[in-house]
C-alpha positions in Angstrom: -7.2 89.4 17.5 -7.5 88.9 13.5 -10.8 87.2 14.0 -14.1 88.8 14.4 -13.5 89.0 17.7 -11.4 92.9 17.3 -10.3 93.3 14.1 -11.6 91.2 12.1 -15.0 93.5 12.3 -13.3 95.7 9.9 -14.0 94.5 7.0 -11.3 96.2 4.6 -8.8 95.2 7.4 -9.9 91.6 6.6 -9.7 92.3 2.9 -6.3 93.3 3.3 -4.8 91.0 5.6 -6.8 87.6 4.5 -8.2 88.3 0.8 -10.4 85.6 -0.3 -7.9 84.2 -2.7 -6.1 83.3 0.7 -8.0 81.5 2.9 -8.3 78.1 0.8 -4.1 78.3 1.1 -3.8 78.9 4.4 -6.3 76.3 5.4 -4.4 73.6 3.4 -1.1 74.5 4.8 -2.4 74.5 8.5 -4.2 71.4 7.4 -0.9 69.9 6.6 0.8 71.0 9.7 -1.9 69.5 11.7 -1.5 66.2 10.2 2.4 66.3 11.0 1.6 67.8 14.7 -1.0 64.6 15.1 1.6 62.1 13.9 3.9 63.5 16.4 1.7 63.3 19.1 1.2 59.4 18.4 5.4 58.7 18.2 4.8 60.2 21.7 2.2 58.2 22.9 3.9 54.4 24.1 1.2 51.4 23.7 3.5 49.9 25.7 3.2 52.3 28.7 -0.5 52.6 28.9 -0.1 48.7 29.1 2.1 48.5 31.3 0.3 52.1 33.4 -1.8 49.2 35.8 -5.1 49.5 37.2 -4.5 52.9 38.9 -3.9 54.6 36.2 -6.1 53.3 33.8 -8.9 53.4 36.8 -8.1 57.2 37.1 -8.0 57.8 33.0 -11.7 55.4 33.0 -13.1 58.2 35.9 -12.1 61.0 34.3 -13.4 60.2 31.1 -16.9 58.4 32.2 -18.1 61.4 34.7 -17.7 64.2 32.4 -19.1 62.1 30.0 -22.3 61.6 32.3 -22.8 65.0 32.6 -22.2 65.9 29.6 -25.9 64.4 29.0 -27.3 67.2 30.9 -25.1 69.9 29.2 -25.8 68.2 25.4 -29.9 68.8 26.4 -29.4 72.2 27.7 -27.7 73.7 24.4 -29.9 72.3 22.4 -33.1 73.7 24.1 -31.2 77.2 24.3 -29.2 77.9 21.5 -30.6 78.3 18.3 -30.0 75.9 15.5 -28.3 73.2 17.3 -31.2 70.8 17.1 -30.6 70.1 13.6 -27.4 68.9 14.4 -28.1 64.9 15.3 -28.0 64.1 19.4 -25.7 61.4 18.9 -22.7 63.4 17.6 -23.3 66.5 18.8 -22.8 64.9 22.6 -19.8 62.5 21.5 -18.4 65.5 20.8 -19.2 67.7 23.4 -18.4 64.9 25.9 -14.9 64.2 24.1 -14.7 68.1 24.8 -15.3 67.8 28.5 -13.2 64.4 28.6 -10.3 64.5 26.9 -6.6 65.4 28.8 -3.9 67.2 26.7 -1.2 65.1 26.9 1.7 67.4 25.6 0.2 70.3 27.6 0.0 68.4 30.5 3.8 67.2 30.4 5.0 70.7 30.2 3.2 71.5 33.1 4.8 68.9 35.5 8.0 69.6 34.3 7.4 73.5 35.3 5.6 72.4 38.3 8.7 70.0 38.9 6.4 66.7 39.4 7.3 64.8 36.5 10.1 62.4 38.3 7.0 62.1 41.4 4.2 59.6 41.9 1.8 62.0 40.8 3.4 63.3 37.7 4.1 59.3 36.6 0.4 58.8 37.6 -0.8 62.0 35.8 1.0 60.9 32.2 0.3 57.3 32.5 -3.6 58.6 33.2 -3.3 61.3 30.5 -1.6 59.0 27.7 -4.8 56.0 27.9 -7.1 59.3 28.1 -5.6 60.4 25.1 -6.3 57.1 22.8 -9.1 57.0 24.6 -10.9 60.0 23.5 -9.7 59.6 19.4 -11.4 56.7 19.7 -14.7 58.4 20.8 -13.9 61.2 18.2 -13.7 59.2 15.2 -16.6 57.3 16.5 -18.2 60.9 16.0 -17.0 62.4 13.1 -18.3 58.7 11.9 -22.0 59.6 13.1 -21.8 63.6 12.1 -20.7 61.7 8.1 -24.1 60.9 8.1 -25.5 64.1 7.5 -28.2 66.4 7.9 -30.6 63.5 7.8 -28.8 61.3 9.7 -28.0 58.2 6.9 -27.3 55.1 10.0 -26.0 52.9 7.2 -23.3 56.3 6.1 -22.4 56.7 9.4 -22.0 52.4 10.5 -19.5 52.5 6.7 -17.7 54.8 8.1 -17.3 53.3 11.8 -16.5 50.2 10.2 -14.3 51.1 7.6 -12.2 53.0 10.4 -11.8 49.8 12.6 -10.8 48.0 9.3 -7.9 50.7 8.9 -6.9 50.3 12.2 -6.5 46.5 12.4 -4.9 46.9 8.5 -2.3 49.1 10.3 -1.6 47.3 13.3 -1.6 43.7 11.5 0.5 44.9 8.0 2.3 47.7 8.5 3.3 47.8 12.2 5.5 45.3 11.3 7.3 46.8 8.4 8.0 49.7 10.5 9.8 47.5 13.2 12.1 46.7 10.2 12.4 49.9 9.6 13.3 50.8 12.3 15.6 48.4 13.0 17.8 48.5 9.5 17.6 52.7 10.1 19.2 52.4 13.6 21.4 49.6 13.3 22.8 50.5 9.8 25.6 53.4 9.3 24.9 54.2 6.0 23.3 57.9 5.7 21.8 57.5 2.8 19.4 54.6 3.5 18.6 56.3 6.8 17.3 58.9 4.6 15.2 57.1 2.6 13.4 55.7 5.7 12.9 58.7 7.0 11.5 60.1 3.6 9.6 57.1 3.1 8.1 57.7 6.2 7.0 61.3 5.9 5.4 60.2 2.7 3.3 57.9 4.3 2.1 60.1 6.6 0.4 61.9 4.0 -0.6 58.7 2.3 -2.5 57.1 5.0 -4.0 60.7 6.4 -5.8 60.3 2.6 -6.7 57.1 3.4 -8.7 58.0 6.3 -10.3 61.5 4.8 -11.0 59.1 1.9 -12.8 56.8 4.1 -14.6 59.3 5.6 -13.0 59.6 9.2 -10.8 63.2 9.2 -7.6 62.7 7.7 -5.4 63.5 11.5 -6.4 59.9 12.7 -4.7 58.4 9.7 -1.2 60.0 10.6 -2.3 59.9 14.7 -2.7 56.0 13.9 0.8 56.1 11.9 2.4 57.4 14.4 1.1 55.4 17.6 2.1 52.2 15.3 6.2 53.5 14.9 8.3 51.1 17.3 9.7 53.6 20.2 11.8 51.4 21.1 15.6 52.4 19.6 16.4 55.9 17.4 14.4 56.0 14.8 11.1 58.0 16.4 13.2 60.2 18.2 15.1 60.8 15.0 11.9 61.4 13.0 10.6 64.1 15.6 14.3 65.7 15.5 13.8 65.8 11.7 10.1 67.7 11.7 9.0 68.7 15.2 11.0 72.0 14.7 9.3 72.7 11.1 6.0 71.6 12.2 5.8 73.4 15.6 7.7 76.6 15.1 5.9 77.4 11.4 2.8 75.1 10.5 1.1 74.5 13.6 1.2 78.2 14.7 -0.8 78.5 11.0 -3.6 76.5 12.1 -3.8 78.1 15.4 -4.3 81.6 13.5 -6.8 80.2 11.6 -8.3 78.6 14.4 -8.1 81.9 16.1 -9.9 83.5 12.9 -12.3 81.1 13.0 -13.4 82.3 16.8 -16.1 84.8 17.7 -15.9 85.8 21.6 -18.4 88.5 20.6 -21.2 86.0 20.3 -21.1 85.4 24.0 -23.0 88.7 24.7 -25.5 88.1 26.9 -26.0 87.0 30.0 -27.7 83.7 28.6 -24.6 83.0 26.8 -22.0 83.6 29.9 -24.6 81.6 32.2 -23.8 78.8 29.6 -19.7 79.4 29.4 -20.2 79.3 33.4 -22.7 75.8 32.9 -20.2 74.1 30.8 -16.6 75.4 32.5 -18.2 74.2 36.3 -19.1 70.7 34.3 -15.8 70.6 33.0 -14.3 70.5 35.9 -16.5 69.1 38.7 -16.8 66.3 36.2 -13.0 65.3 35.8 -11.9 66.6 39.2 -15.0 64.3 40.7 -13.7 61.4 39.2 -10.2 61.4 39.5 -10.2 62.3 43.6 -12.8 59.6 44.1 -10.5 56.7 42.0 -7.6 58.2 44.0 -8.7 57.6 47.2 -10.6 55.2 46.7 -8.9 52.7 44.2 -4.9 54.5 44.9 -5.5 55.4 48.4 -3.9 58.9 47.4 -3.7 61.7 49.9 -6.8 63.9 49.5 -4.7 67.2 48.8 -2.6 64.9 46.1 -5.7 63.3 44.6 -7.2 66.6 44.2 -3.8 68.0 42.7 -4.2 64.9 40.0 -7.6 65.8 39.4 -6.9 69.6 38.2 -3.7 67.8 36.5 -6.1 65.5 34.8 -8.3 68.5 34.1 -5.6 70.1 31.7 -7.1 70.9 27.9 -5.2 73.2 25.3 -4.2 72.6 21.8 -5.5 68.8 21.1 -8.9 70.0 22.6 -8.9 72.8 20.0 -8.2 70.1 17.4 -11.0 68.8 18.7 -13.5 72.2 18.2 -12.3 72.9 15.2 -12.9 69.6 13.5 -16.4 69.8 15.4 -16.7 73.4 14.2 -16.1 72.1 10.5 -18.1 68.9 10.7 -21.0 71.8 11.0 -21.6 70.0 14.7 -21.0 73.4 16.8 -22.0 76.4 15.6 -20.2 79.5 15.9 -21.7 79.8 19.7 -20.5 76.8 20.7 -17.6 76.8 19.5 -16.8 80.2 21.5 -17.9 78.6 24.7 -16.0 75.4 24.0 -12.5 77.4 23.7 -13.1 79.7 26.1 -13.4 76.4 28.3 -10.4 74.9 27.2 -8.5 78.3 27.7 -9.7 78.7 31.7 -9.3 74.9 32.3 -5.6 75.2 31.2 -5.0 78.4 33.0 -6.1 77.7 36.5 -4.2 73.9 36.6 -0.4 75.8 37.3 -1.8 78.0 40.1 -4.4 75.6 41.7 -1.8 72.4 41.6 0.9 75.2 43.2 -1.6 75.7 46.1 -2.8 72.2 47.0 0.4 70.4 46.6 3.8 71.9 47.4 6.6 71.3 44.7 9.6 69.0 44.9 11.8 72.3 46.0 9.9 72.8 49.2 11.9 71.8 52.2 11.0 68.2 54.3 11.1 68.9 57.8 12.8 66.2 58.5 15.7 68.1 57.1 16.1 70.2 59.7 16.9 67.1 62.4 20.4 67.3 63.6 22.6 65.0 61.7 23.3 61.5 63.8 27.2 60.4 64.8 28.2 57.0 64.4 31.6 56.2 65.9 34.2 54.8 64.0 32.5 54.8 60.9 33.0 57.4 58.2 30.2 57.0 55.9 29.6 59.2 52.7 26.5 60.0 50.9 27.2 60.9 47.6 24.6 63.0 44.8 26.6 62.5 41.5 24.7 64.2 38.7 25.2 63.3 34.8 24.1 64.2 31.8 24.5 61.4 29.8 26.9 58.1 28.8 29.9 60.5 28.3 30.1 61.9 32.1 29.4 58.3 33.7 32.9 57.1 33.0 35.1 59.9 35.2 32.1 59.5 38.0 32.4 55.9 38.3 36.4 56.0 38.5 35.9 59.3 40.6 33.6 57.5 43.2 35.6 54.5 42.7 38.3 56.0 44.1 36.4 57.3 47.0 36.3 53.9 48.4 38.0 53.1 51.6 40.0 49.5 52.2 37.5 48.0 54.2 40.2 45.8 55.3 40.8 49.5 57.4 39.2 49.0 60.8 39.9 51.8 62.8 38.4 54.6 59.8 36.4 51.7 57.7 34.1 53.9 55.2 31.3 53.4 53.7 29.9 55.2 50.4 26.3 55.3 49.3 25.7 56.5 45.9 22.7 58.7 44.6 22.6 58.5 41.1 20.6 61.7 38.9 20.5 62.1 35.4 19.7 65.4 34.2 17.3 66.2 31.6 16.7 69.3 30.2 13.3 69.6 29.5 12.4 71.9 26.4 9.4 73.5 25.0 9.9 71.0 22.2 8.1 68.1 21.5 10.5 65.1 22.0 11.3 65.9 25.4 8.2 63.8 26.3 9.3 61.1 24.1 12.9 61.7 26.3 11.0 61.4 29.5 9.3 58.2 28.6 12.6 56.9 27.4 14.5 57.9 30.4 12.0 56.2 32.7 12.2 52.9 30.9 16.1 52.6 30.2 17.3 52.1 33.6 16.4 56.0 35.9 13.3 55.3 37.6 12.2 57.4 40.9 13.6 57.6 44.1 12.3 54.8 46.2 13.2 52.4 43.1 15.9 49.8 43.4 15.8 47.8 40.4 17.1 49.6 36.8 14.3 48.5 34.2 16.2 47.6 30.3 19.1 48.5 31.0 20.8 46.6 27.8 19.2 49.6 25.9 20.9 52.4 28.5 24.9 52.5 28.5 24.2 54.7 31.5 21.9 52.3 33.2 23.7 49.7 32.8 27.0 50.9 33.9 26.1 51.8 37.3 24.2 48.8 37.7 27.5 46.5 37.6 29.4 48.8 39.5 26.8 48.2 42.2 27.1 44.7 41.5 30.5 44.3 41.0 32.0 47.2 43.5 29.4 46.5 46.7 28.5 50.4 46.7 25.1 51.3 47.0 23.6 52.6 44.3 20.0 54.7 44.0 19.4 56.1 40.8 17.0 59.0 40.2 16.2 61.8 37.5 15.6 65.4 37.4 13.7 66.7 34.7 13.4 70.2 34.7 14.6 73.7 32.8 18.3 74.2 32.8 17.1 77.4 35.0 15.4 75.4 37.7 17.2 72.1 37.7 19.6 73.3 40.9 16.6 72.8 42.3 15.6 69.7 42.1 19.5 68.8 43.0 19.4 70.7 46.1 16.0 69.3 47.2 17.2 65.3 46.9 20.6 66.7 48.6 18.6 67.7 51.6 16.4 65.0 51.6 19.0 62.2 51.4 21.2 64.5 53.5 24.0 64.1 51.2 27.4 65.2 52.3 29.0 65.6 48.7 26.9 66.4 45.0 29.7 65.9 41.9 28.5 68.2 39.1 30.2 67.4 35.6 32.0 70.4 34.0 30.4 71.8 31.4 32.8 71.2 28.9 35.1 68.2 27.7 37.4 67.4 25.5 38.0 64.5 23.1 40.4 63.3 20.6 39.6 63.7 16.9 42.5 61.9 15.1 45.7 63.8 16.7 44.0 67.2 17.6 42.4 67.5 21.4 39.1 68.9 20.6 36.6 70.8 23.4 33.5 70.2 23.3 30.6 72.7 25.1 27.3 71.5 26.6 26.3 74.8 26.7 26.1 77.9 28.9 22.9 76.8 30.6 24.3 73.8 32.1 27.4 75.8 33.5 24.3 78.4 35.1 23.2 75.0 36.8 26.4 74.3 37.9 26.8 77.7 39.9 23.0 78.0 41.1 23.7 74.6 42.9 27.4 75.9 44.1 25.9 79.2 45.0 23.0 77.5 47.3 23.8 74.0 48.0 23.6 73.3 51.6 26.5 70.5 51.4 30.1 70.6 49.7 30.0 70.2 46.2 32.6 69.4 43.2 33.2 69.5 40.2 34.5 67.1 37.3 36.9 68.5 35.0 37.4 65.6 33.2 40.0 65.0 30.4 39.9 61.4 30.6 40.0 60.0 33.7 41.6 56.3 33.8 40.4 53.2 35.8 41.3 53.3 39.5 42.3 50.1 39.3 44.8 49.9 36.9 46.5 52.7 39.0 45.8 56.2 40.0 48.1 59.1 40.5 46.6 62.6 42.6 47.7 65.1 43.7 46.3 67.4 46.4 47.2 71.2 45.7 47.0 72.9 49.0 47.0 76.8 49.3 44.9 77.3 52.3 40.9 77.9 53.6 38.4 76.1 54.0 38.1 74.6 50.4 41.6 73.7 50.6 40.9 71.7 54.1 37.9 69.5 52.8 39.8 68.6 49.4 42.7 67.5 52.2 39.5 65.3 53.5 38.4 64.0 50.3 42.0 63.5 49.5 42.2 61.4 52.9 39.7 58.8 51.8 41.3 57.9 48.8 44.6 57.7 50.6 42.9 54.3 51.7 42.8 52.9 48.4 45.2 50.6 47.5 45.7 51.5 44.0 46.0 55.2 44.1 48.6 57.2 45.5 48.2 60.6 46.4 50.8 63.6 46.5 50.1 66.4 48.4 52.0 69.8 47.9 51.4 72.8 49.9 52.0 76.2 49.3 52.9 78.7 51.7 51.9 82.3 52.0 54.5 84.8 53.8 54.1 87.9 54.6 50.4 88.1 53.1 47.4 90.0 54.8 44.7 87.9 53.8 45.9 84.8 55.9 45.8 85.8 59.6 47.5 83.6 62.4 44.2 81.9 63.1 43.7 80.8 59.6 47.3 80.2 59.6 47.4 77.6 62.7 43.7 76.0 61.5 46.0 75.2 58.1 48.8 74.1 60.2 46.8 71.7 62.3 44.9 70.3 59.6 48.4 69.4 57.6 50.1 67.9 60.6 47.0 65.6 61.4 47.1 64.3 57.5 50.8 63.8 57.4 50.6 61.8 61.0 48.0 59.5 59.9 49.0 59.0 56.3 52.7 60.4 56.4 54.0 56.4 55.2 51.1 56.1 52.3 51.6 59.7 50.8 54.2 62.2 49.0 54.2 65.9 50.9 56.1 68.7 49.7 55.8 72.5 50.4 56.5 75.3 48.0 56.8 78.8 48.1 53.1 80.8 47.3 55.2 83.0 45.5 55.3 81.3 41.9 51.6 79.8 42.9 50.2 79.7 39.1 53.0 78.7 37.4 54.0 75.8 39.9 49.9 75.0 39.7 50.2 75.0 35.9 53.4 73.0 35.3 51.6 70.1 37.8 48.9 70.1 35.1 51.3 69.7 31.9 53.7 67.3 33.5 50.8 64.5 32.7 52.1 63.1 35.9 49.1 63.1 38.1 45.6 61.6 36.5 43.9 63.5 38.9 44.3 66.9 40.4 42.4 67.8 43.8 42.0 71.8 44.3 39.4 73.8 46.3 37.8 76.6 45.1 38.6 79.3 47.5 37.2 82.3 45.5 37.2 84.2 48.6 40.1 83.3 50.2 42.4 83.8 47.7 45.3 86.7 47.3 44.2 89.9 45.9 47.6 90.6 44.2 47.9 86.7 42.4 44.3 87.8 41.1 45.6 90.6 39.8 48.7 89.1 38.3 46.9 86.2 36.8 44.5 88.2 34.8 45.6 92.2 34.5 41.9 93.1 35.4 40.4 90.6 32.7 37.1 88.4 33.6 37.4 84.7 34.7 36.0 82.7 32.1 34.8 79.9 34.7 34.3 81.9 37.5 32.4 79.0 40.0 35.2 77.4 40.0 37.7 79.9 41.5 40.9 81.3 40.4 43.4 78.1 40.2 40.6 75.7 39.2 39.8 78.4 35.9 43.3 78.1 34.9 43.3 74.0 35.0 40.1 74.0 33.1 41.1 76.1 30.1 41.9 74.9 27.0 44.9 76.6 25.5 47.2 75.6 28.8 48.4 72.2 28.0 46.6 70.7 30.8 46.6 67.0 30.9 45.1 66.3 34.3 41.9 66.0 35.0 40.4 68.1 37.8 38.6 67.9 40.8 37.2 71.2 41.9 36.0 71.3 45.5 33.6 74.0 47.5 32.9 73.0 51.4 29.6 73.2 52.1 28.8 76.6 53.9 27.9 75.3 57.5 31.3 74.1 58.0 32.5 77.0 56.5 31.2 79.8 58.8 33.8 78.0 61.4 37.0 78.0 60.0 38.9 75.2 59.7 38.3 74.0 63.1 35.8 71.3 62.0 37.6 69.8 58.8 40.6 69.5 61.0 39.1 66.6 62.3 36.3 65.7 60.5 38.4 62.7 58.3 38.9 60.7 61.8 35.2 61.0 62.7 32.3 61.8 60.8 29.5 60.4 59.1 26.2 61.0 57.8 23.2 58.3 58.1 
């Protein structure tokens, strides 16, 4: 808009807003930025990945590079015959870098499009970024190779141009061979060492030589990006210290440099030379080449060499077909290597601007997302007699949550020993990642992958030495016989219930354990909280408020080993909530290091519990205490002094664990109003009683165990939970 596409035209607006004293500033600043935003985009980029990608993916990068490439002969010869000027531009670099144009596969944009699109954690989306990150080196490669030709000039100097070719492989070897190495040290000392202050010198260091060796490769004649693109690709990924480096700069580099080169980039652009029909005949030429070329050869390699689907392959190809900010990199140094004029150049972005456009909408189309219901879902559930199996979805976000859900589904365990109700658990494991508009989630994806959460489907964890998480769940499959399957959901905090949900269904799980979105922890004698933020408590209640299947929710102060003894207790107050913590309650009855407590309270005289509800409650209480009447503790109390009784279980530190449903809409109208005089619950998902346990200035020492029967059962009462502990399973 501040171009000479509107308002630049005005030439005392441009006066104004960019007077000539300005522009050499603002090109070194967004210079600067783009040096930084390169070197970023190699700390993303793992060598070892694109080695370890296979032949698919490198198949699929090779195609979608080599076609548009090929017709990118045709295109070169057409621009040259029609638009003026162009032919004194040598052939050589003026179709490297068309054909680079055509080619190349944003890798950041791409990412942030499979995590809206929900693929990242599928076949396609590993595919896609394994594709898109060889694509990537692939295509600096071919860019140096012509910014090394366009050095020769006018006249086209060979022996300029081979100086510069060669002098870039020699930087490249000097970098791999020399200081590759002394950034592994680096690294190393930085993340095992404590002390601050040498971490900052690394980190300084670092920066500095960003700048260094981008001088090194202007100096040499290549543009000075592939010196800190080159830095950055040579930076071990492997422990902190790249993810600490983009922590330190991604921020200052994305949110105020790069949007500076963008604006001059943007000032740089002339849409009003496309103005006749010859010119929009040649933005339709090269768009339809664009794509045809890299869709072409990605659906053929996926069929052919992945034996893809044809609507998948297709959907990779428009994935694969993804441009945006690296190919305007890309224009812009072409624009001022004097290689594309200012025609060009306009057709070029408005290119990259419709390829990157259509991808959401056309990938949407041909391939459904993860959200979108299997049928198989909908097939009645199959019975198994005397078996009382449970699948289990327990989400996490991170080493700090996989404690109280290992004790939590350790206790879940039934004596085996048990034959009339022997149980059997099957564990789903997802870790949650939030994926942000910022540059180190793709760095966190990468990581994630390779540090023990591969994809459904997966069995084996991959490093786990280097993932506490990893390996934690991988010996307690090993060492506890429960079947473990670990997956990942990376997504927006606002669409991540989503991708819960969808796995729920698809495994048919019978239970999904959320953590709580707080926790506490001890900071020399004070009991600090701790918050992981409002977002992740939204998650929380879009999966309660939709999930299909019960769900729970960890409030965990600490939860001890099972095995060194376990005390619960089962806080009864009636509805259907109530009844299915009774039948989680019942399972780890069967442990033999826990024993449970169960304490009723009853309701007299209230309205909102008829008779029926009343004899449901009544059944389901008498069944329990028949079958577990020798293993348990049962007590009944008067609903009368419900919250204080609740809230003096809590203090007392006798039970570890406290089992409570949520029962937001079965509870008394006149408690609610005597618990808060009219005041908002803070935690509202988890119901009245459950608020109170997980609030901070209480005293509460138990931990919590919030449950919500899943809404099938629900619409029938009590009827089915009655019974549903002495026979029930899901396969």
């Amino acid at each position: 808009m501040l171009g000479p596409s509107a308002f630049g035209r005005n030439k005392t607006f441009t006066n104004w807003i960019f007077p000539s004293w300005s522009t050499p500033i603002l090109e070194c600043v967004s210079n600067i930025g783009l040096l930084f935003f390169l070197f970023l985009v190699g700390l993303e980029l793992d060598l070892n990945t694109i080695h370890k990608s296979g032949k698919k993916a490198i198949g699929i990068a090779f195609a979608g590079i080599s076609l548009p490439f090929l017709f990118s002969i045709g295109v070169t010869f057409v621009l040259r015959k029609i638009i003026k000027g162009i032919d004194s531009v040598g052939y050589g670099e003026f179709f490297l870098f068309i054909g680079v144009s055509l080619s190349i596969t944003a890798f950041p944009v791409l990412a942030r499009i499979l995590a809206e699109l929900r693929l990242l954690t599928t076949q396609i989306g590993e595919m896609a970024m394994a594709a898109a990150a060889f694509n990537d080196v692939a295509a600096w490669i071919l860019l140096a190779l012509a910014v090394a030709l366009a050095r020769g000039g006018v006249h086209h100097n060979p022996l300029i141009s081979l100086w510069v070719f060669l002098s870039g492989i020699g930087f490249v070897v000097f970098m791999f061979l020399i200081i590759r190495p002394i950034m592994i040290l680096v690294a190393k000392k930085s993340s095992n060492g404590n002390n601050n202050i040498v971490e900052e010198t690394y980190i300084c260091l670092t920066l500095v030589g960003v700048m260094l060796f981008g001088f090194m490769t202007d100096f040499i004649g290549i543009h000075a990006i592939f010196g800190g693109f080159i830095f950055g690709l040579i930076i071990p990924k492997n422990g902190d210290f790249s993810e600490k480096l983009i922590l330190r700069i991604e921020d200052f580099v994305s949110g105020l440099l790069l949007p500076l080169y963008f604006a001059s980039s943007g000032i740089k652009t002339n849409i009003s030379q496309i103005h006749s029909v010859r010119a929009w005949g040649l933005v339709v030429l090269v768009v339809s080449t664009a794509c045809v070329g890299k869709v072409l050869g990605t659906f053929i390699v996926g069929i052919m060499l992945c034996s893809m689907p044809m609507r998948e392959a297709l959907a990779l190809g428009f994935l694969m077909n993804t441009k945006g900010l690296v190919e305007l990199i890309v224009l812009n140094i072409g624009k001022e290597k004097k290689v594309l004029d200012d025609e060009t150049f306009a057709i070029l972005v408005i290119m990259a601007l419709f390829t990157t456009f259509i991808t959401t909408p056309i990938v949407m189309a041909i391939h459904k997302p993860s959200s979108t219901q299997d049928p198989q879902l909908e097939k009645p559930q199959k019975k198994i007699k005397k078996q009382n199996n449970l699948r289990i979805l327990a989400c996490l976000r991170g080493p700090r949550d996989a404690r109280a859900l290992i004790n939590l589904i350790e206790s879940l365990r039934s004596d085996k020993n048990n034959n009339n109700y022997a149980s059997v658990t099957k564990l789903y494991v997802m870790r949650l990642v939030e994926f942000t508009d910022q540059l180190s989630s793709i760095s966190m994806v990468q990581r994630a992958r390779k540090n023990g959460f591969p994809f459904i489907g997966r069995v084996l964890f991959r490093d786990e030495a280097t993932d506490q998480v990893g390996a934690a769940f991988e010996a307690y499959s090993t060492l506890g016989k429960v079947m473990v399957r670990p997956t990942m959901a990376i997504s927006s905090l606002s669409d991540l219930h989503e991708d819960i949900i969808h796995v729920a269904e698809k495994k048919r799980i019978e239970l999904i354990i959320l953590p709580f979105d707080k926790y506490w922890q001890m900071e020399g004698n004070e009991e600090v909280e701790i918050h992981a933020g409002h977002g992740w408590r939204m998650a929380n209640e879009r999966v309660m408020s939709q999930a299909r299947c019960s769900v729970a929710v960890v409030v965990d102060r600490g939860l001890q080993l099972v095995n060194n003894g376990m005390r619960i207790c089962i806080v009864y107050f009636g509805g259907a909530d109530c009844s299915k913590a009774l039948e989680i309650g019942s399972r780890m009855v069967e442990h033999p290091a826990i024993r449970v407590t169960l304490v009723r309270f009853i309701h007299h005289g209230s309205t909102n519990f008829d008779e029926v509800e009343r004899t449901l409650d009544d059944s389901a209480i008498a069944e329990f205490k028949m079958k577990w009447g020798k293993q348990i503790v049962y007590s009944e109390k008067e609903a009368n002094n419900l919250v204080n009784e609740v809230l003096e279980i809590g203090k007392s530190g006798e039970f570890e664990l406290m089992i409570i449903g949520n029962n937001k809409s079965k509870f008394p109208q006149g408690i609610m109003a005597k618990l808060f005089d009219g005041q908002q619950l803070n935690n509202s998902e988890l119901g009245p009683l459950a608020n109170l346990l997980a609030s901070s200035d209480k005293g509460i020492k138990s931990s919590v165990l919030v449950i919500q029967q899943q809404k099938q059962e629900a619409k029938f009462g009590n009827s089915k939970v009655a019974s549903s502990f002495i026979d029930k399973d899901i396969v």
